[in-house]
N, C-alpha and C positions, 0 to 999 in steps of 0.2 A: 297220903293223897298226892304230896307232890311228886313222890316217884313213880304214882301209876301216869300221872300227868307224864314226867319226861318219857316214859317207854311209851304212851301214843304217840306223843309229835315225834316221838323218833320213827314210829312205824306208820305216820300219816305222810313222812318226808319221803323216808323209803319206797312206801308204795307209788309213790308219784315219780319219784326218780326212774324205778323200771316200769312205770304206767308209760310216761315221756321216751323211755330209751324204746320200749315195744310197739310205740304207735309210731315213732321215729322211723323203724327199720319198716314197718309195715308200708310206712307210705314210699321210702325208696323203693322196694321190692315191688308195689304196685305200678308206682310213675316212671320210674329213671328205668334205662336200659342198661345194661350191664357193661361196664366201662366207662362209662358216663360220667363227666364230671362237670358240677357245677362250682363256679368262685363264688365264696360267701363272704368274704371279706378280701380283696383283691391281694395278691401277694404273698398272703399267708395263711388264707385259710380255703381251704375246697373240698367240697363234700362228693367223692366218688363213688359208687355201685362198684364192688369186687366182694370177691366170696371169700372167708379166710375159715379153712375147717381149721385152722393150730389155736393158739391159744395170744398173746400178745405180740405183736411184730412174727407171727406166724410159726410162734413155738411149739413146735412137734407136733406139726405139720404136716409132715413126709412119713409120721408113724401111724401106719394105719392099723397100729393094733387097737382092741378094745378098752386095753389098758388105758388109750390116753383118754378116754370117757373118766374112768375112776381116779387117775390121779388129778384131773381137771375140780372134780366134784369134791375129792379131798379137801384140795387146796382153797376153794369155794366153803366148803362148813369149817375148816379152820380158819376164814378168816374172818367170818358170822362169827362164830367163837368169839373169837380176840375184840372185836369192834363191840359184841355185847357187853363183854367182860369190860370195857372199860368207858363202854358208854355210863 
């Protein structure tokens, strides 16, 4: 019983993480114009409207093969994987 316990809060945490990240981008996409930036914490933190089709800091980016659909996706179930495996 307690490990069906810990695999809900871990997937009532999760769902909420990308509930928050999806309603996040929806509301910039809706309000903010594209380049836009607002300071959310002066100095250090600012939330801008930019498109990034790569992956983090704009990784593979410039490759517009298909490919980088599937290796994104890879790298995405192997790290579900790993984070299950040692949840």
């Amino acid at each position: 019983m307690v490990q069906r316990t810990k695999y809900i809060r871990f997937s009532v945490v999760a769902l909420l993480v990308v509930l928050c990240d999806q309603v996040s981008k929806a509301i910039v996409l809706e309000k903010m114009p594209i380049f836009k930036s607002i300071s959310i914490i002066p100095g250090f933190f600012n939330l801008t409207h930019v498109h990034n089709p790569g992956g983090a800091f704009g990784f593979l980016a410039q490759n517009g093969s298909p490919l980088r659909h599937w290796i994104f996706l890879s790298a995405a179930l192997v790290a579900l994987g790993l984070i299950l495996y040692f949840y």
